[in-house]
N, C-alpha and C positions, 0 to 999 in steps of 0.2 A: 681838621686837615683840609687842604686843598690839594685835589687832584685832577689834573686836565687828561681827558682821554682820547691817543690818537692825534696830538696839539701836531708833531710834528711828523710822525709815520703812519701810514695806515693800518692803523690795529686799532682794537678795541680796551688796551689795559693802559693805566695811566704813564706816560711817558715825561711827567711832570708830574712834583711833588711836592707840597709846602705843610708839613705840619708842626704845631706847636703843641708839649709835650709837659705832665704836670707831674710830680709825683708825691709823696708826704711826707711832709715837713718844710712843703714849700719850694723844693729843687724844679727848674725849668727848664726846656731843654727845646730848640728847633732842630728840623731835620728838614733839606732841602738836597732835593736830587732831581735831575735833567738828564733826557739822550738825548735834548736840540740842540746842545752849547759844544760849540768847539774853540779852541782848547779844554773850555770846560775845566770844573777845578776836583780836585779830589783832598776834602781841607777837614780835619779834627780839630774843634776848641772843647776842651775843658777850662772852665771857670768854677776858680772859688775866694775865699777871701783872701789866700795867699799868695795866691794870682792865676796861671792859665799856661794850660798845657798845648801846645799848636806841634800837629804834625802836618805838615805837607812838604811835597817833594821830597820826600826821603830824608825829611829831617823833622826832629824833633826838637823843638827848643822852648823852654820852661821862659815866662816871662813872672819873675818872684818879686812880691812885693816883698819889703823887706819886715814889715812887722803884718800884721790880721789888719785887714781893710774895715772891717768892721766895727772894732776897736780904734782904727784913725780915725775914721768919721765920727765917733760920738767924741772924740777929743780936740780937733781938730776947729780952730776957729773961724777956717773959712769953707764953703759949701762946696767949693771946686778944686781944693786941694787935692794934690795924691799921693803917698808914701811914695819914697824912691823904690823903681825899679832896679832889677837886674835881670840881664837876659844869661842864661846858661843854657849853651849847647849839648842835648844829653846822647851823645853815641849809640848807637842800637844798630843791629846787624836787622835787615829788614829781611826779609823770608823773599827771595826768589822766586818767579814763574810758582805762584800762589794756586792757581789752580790746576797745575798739571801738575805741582805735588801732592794735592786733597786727591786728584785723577789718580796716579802713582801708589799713591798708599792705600785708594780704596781696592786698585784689584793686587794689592801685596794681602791686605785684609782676608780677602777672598782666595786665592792660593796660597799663602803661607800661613794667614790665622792671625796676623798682625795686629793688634789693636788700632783702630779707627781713629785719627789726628781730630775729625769732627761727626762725632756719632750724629745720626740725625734727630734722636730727641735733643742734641745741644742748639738745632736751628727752629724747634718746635714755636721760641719766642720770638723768633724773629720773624717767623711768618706770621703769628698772632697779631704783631705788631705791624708790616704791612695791611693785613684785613680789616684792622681795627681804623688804621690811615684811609684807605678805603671808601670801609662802611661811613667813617665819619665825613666824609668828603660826600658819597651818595646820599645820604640822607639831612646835611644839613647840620649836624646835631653833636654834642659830646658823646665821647666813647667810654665806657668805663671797663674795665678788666676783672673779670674774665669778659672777653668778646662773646655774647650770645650770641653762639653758633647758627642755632637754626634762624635766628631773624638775619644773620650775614646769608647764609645760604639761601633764604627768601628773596634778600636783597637782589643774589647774582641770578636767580631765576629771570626776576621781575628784568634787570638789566639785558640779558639773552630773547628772551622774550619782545624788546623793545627797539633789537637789534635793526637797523637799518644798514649795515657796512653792506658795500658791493666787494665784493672777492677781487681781486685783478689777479689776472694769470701771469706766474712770475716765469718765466724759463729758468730750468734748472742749473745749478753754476757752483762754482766754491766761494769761499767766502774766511777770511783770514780775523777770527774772533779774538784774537790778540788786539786787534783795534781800538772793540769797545772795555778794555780795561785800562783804565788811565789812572797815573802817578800822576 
């Protein structure tokens, strides 16, 4: 992974993000994320050989190859060919004000006993998976899973340690964090 710290705010955690992602049996997968870009995108692709799933903008739409791309290509007499697509619109009701409902239901959880919509062992791997982006970014190097903890925590020592940031003094104020969550 590639991670720039601070590229475009003053902090010390990355605020840019580029990592490439491997798993077995060969599946690949990039992750890219930025707080410098405005409008900035907020875009889902899945690929596979029967084609590719794209959400953005509150829409979902299936781009279907019409037969296994995998099987076109070994039959297929020319190198640049491509099975017909089709595009299909897939309807989905997209979940509203996303974090003031996980807000909502965590303190319904807590006065009324409510079962938790995202427990927080279900974010355990996502944060693994940040640290691992990280680590791999500080050191240079591939990550492999499980994330070795204590050489991550060495890592963040070593970086705190080496800290140069000047503090600026902010006045105190609101701030409307609906901003930074972008469709």
């Amino acid at each position: 992974a590639f991670c720039q710290l601070g590229r475009f705010h003053q902090i010390e955690v990355e605020d840019q993000v580029t990592a490439y992602l491997e798993w077995p049996g060969g599946v690949t997968g990039t992750f890219i994320t930025s707080t410098g870009e405005a409008p900035g995108t907020n875009r889902l692709e899945i690929s596979g050989s029967r084609g590719r799933l794209v959400l953005e903008n509150d829409r979902l739409t299936f781009l279907r190859n019409a037969c296994d791309l995998v099987d076109y290509n070994r039959t297929s007499k020319s190198g640049f060919a491509k099975p017909e697509i089709w595009s299909v619109e897939i309807p989905f009701a997209n979940a509203p004000a996303q974090h003031a409902t996980l807000m909502q239901n965590f303190v319904e959880a807590i006065r009324e006993g409510k079962p938790l919509l995202a427990p927080g062992a279900d974010g355990v791997g996502s944060v693994e998976l940040a640290n691992a982006m990280l680590y791999s970014s500080l050191t240079g190097g591939t990550v492999e899973f499980p994330l070795d903890g204590a050489a991550y925590e060495a890592r963040l020592h070593r970086l705190i340690s080496e800290s140069t940031l000047q503090k600026k003094v902010v006045e105190g104020g609101t701030d409307d964090f609906a901003k930074s969550f972008r469709r």
